[in-house]
C-alpha positions as CSV (number, residue, x, y, z in Angstrom):
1,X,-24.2,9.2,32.8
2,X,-22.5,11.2,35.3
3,X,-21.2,8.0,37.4
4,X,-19.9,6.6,33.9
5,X,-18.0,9.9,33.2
6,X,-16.0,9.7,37.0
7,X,-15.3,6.4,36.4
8,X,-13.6,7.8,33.2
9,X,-11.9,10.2,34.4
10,X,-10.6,7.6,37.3
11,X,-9.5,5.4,34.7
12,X,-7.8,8.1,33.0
13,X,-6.2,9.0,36.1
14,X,-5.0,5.6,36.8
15,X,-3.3,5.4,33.4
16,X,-1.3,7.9,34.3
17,X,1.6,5.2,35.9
18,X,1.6,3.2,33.1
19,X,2.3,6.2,30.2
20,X,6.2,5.7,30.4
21,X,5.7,2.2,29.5
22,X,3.1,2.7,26.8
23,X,5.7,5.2,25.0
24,X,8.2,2.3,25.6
25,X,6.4,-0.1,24.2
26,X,5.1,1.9,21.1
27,X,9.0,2.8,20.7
28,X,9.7,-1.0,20.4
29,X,7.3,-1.7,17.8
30,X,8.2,1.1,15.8
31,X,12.0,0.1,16.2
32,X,10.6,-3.1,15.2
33,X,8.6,-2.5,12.3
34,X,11.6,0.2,11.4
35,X,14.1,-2.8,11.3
36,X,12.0,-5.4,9.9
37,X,11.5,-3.0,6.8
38,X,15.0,-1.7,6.1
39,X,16.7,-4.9,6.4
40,X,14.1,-7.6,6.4
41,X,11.9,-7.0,2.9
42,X,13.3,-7.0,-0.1
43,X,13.2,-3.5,-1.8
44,X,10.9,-3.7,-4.8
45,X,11.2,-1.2,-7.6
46,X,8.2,0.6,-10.1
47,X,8.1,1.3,-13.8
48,X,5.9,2.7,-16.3
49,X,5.1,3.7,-19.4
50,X,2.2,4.6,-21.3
51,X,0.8,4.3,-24.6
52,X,-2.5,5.7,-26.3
53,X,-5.2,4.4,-28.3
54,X,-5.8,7.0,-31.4
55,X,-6.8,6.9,-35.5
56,X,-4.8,4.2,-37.5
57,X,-1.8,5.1,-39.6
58,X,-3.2,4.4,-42.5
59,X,-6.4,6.5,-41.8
60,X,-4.1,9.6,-41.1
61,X,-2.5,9.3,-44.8
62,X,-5.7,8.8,-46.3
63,X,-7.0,12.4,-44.4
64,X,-3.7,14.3,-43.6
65,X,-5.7,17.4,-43.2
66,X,-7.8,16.2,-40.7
67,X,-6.5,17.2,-37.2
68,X,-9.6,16.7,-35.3
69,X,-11.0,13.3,-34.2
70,X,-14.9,13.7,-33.7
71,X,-16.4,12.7,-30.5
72,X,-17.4,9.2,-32.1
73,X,-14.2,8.2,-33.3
74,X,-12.8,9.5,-29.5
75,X,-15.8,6.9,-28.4
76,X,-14.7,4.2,-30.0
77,X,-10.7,4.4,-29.1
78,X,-11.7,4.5,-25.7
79,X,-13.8,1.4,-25.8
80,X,-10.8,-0.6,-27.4
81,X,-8.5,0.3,-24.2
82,X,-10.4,-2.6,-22.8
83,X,-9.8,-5.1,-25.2
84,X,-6.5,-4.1,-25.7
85,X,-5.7,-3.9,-22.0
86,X,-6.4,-7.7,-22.4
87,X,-4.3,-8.4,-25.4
88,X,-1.3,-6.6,-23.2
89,X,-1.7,-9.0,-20.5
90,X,-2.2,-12.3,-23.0
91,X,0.2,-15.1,-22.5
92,X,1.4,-14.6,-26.3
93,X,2.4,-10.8,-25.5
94,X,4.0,-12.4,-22.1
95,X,5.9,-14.8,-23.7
96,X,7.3,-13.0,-26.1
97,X,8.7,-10.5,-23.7
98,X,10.6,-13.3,-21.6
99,X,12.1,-15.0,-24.6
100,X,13.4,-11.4,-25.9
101,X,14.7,-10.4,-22.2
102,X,16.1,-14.0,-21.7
103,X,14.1,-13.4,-18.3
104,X,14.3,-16.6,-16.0
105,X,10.6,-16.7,-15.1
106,X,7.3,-18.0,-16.7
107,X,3.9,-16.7,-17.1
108,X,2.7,-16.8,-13.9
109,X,6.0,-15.0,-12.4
110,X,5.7,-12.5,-15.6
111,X,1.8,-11.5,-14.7
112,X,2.4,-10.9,-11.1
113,X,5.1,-8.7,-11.5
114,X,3.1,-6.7,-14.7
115,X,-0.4,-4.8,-14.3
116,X,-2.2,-3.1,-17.1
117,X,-4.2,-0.1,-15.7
118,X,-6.3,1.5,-18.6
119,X,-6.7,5.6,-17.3
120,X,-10.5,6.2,-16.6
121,X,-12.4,8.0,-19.2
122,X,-9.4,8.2,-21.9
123,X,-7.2,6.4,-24.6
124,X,-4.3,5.5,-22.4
125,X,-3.0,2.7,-21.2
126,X,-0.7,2.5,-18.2
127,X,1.5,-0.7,-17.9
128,X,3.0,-0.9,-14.4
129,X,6.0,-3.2,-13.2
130,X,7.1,-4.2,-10.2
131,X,10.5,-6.5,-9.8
132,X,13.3,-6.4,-7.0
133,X,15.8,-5.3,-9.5
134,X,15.1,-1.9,-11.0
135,X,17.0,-2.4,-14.4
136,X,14.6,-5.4,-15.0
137,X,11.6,-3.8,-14.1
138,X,12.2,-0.6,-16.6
139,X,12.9,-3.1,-19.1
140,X,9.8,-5.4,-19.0
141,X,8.1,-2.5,-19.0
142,X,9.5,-1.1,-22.6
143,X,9.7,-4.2,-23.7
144,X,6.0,-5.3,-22.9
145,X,4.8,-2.3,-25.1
146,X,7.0,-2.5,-27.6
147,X,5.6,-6.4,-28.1
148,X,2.1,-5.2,-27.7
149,X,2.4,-2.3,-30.1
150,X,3.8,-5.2,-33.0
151,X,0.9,-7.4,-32.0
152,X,-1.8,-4.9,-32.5
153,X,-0.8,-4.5,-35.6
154,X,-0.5,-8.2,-36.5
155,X,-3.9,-9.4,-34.1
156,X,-6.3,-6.1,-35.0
157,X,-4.7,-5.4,-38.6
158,X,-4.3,-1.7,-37.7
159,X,-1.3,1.0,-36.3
160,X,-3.6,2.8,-34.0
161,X,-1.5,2.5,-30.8
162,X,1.6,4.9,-30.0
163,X,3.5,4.6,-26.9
164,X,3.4,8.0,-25.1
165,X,6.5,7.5,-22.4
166,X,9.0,5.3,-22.3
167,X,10.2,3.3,-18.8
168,X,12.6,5.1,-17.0
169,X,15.4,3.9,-14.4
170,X,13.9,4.2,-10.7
171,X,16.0,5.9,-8.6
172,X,14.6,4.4,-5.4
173,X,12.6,1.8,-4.3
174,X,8.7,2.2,-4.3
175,X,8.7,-0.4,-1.7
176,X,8.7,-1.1,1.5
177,X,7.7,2.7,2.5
178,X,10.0,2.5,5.8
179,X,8.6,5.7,7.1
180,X,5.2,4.8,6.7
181,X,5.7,1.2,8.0
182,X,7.4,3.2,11.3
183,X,4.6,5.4,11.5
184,X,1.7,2.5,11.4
185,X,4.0,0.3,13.9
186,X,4.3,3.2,16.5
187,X,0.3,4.2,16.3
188,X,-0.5,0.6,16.2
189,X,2.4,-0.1,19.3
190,X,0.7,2.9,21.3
191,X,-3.0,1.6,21.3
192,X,-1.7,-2.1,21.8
193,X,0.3,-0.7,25.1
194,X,-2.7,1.2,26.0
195,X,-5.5,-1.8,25.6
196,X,-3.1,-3.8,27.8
197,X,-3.1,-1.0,30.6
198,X,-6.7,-0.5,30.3
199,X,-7.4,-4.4,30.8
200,X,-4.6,-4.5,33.7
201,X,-6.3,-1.7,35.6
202,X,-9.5,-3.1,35.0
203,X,-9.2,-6.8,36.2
204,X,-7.4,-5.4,39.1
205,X,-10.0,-6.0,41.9
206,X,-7.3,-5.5,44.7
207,X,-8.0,-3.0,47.2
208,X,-5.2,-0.5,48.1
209,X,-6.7,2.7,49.3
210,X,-9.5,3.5,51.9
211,X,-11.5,5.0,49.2
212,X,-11.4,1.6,47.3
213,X,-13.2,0.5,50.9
214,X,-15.8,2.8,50.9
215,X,-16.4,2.3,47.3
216,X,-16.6,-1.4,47.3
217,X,-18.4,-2.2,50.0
218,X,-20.4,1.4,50.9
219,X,-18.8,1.3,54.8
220,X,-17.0,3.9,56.6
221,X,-13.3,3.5,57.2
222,X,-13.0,3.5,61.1
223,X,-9.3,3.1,61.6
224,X,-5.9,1.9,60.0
225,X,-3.3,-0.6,60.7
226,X,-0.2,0.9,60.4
227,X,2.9,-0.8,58.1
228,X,5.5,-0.7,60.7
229,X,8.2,-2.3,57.8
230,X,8.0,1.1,56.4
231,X,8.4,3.3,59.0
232,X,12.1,1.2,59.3
C-alpha cells in the first residue's frame, strides 16, 4: 500500500511538466466547443402554455353555487390528463394546426418539434414547442391548444378544458446553452489532456536519472559519464 502511494505521489510529481499543456489543451476544447455552439448550432427557441382539466361548462350552470369540486370529481379530471394528453398529440389535432398556420411541415416534423407533458399529480397539461424561429414556436403552441380545446368539445362532448397561459414570445434561445457547452468542453478537455500525460509518463520506460538505475535494476550507481556537449 505504501509502495503504491510513492509511486503516486511520483506520478504526481512528474505531471507537474506537463500542467501548462494540460491548461492549453483544455483551453482549446473549450474555445472549441465555445465556437462550435455560438456559430455552429442553430439557436432553437421554447414555448408553452398550459391548460387544465376541471367540471364541464354545462355542469357549472346546472350547480352555480357549487365552488368546491370533491376529491372524486378532482380523481377523475386528473385521470383524463392522460387521455387527453393523447388527443393533443393525435394527427387530427396536428393537422389541423399546420393547415391553420399554413406551416410548411407534416406530421412527423409537427410531433418532433411539439411535446405534451401532463404535470404529475394534477389537472394540467403543459404543451411544450421547440422550433428555430421563436414567432413560430409561440404560435404552434397557442394554436395547438386552441385546436385541442375545440376538439374536446367535439371528440368527448364536454367543455371541461380551459387554457391556463397563453404562449408567450421567447426572448432568447433555450438552446444551445453556450456557457454550459464551454464548461463541459473545458472539464472534459482537462481530463482528456490529463489521461494523455498520465499514459505518456507511463509507457515511458527510458531511463534518465541515476535513481531510475537503482530502481530498475536494484544496482548501485558507481560513476557518471559526463556530457561534454553541454559543458560547451
Amino acid at each position: 500500500m505504501i509502495e503504491q502511494e510513492i509511486d503516486l505521489l511520483e506520478l504526481a510529481k512528474k505531471l507537474k511538466k506537463y500542467i501548462f499543456a494540460i491548461i492549453a489543451f483544455a483551453i482549446l476544447v473549450a474555445t472549441l466547443v465555445y465556437a462550435g455552439s455560438k456559430f455552429v448550432l442553430t439557436p432553437k427557441y421554447t414555448s408553452n402554455t398550459t391548460m387544465i382539466v376541471g367540471n364541464t361548462n354545462k355542469n357549472n350552470q346546472e350547480n352555480p353555487q357549487q365552488n368546491n369540486v370533491d376529491y372524486s370529481q378532482i380523481q377523475a379530471n386528473r385521470a383524463l390528463v392522460s387521455t387527453y394528453s393523447e388527443i393533443v398529440k393525435s394527427r387530427g389535432v396536428a393537422e389541423n394546426v399546420i393547415k391553420n398556420l399554413n406551416l410548411d411541415m407534416d406530421y412527423p416534423d409537427f410531433a418532433k418539434k411539439v411535446s405534451i407533458e401532463p404535470v404529475n399529480d394534477t389537472q394540467i397539461i403543459s404543451v411544450k414547442v421547440i422550433d428555430t424561429i421563436p414567432e413560430r414556436s409561440m404560435d404552434i403552441a397557442n394554436e395547438t391548444s386552441k385546436i385541442f380545446k375545440e376538439s374536446i368539445t367535439e371528440i368527448m362532448k364536454v367543455d371541461n378544458v380551459q387554457i391556463l397561459d397563453k404562449a408567450t414570445l421567447p426572448k432568447e434561445p433555450s438552446s444551445p446553452n453556450i456557457m454550459k457547452n464551454t464548461a463541459i468542453g473545458l472539464v472534459l478537455g482537462f481530463l482528456i489532456g490529463l489521461t494523455i500525460a498520465i499514459f505518456k509518463e507511463l509507457s515511458d520506460t527510458s531511463i534518465k536519472t541515476t535513481d531510475d538505475i537503482r530502481e530498475k535494476f536494484d544496482i548501485p550507481v558507481l560513476g557518471m559519464i559526463p556530457d561534454k556537449s553541454i559543458e560547451k
